[in-house]
C-alpha positions in Angstrom: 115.0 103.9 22.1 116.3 106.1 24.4 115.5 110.0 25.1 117.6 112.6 26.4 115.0 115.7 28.0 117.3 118.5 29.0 116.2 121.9 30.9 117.7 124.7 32.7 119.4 126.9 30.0 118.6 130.9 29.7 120.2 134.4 29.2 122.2 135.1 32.7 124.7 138.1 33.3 128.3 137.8 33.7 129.4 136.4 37.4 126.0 134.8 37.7 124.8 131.0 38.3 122.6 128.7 36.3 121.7 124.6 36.2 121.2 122.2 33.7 119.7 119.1 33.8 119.3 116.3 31.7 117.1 112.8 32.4 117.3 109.6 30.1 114.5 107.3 30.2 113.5 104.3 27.7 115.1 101.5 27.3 118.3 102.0 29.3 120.1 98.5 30.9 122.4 100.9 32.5 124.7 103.9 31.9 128.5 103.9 31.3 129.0 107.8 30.9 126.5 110.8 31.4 128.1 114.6 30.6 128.0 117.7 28.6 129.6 119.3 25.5 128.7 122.7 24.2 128.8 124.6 20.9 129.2 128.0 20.4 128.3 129.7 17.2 130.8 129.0 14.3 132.7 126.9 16.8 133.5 123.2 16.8 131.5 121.3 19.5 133.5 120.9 22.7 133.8 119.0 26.0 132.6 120.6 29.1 132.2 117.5 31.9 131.7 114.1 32.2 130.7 111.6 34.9 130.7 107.7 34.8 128.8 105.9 36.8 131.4 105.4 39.3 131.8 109.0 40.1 135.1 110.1 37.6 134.7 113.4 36.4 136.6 115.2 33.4 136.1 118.8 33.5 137.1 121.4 30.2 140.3 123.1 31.4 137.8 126.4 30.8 135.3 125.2 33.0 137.5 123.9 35.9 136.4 125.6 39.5 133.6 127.5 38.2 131.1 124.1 37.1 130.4 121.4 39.1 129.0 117.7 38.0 126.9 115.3 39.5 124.9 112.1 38.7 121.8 110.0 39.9 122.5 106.9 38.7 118.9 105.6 40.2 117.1 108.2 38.5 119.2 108.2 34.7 120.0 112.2 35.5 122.5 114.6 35.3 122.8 118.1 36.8 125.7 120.7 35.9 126.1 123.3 37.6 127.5 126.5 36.5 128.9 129.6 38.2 131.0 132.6 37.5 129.7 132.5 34.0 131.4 134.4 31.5 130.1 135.6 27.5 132.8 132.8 26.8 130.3 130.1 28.1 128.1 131.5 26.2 126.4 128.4 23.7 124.0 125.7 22.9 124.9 122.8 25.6 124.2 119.1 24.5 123.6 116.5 27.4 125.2 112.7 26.2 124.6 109.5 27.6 126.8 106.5 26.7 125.0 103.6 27.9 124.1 100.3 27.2 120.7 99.1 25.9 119.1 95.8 24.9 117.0 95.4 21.7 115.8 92.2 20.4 117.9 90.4 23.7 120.8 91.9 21.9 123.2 93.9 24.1 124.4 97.5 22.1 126.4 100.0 23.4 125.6 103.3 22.2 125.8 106.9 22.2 122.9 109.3 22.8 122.2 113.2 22.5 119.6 115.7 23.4 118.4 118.7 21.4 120.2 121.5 23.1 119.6 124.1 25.4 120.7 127.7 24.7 123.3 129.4 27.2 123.3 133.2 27.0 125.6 135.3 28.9 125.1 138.9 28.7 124.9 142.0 30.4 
C-alpha cells in the first residue's frame, strides 16, 4: 500500500503565496506521474499540474505563471507552489501519484490520492 501525506494548505489573502507538499512512501517501485488537481465547492474536480519523472509539466491554463511544480524523485515528493492567488483558487487540493508497485512479485500500475488540503483565499 501506498500513502499520500499532504501539508501546506490555509486561508491566504488575495495576491499572496502559499506551498503544498505531498510525500508518498510504502511500497512504491517507482513513480510515473506525481501532481495536483483541486475541487472547489459544487465544482467538478480539476487539473492544476503535473510532473513525470522526467521533468514534463502540464499546468491548468488558470494556473499558468502564477504556480510553479517541482519533484524529488529520491525522496517520492512533490511541492507546488502558488503565487498571486486569487478567491478563484480557492479549494480542497488533492496530491496524485501514478506509480508503479509490486505486490505478491506482481508488477501493478496504479493510481493514488491523498485526503485533501483546504485552500482559502480571502480578504
Amino acid at each position: 500500500q501506498v500513502q499520500l501525506v499532504e501539508s501546506g494548505g490555509g486561508l491566504v489573502q488575495p495576491g499572496g503565496s502559499l506551498r503544498l507538499s505531498c510525500a508518498a512512501s510504502g511500497s512504491i517501485f517507482i513513480i510515473n506521474t506525481m501532481g495536483w488537481y483541486r475541487q472547489a465547492p459544487g465544482k467538478q474536480r480539476e487539473l492544476v499540474a503535473t510532473i513525470t519523472s522526467g521533468g514534463s509539466i502540464v499546468f491548468a491554463d488558470s494556473v499558468k505563471g502564477r504556480f510553479t511544480i517541482s519533484g524529488d524523485n529520491a525522496k517520492n515528493t512533490v511541492i507546488l507552489q502558488m503565487n498571486s492567488l486569487k478567491p478563484e483558487d480557492t479549494a480542497v487540493y488533492y496530491c496524485t501519484a501514478n506509480l508503479d508497485e509490486y505486490e505478491k512479485s506482481v508488477r501493478y500500475r496504479r493510481v493514488y490520492w491523498g485526503q485533501g488540503t483546504q485552500v482559502t483565499v480571502s480578504s
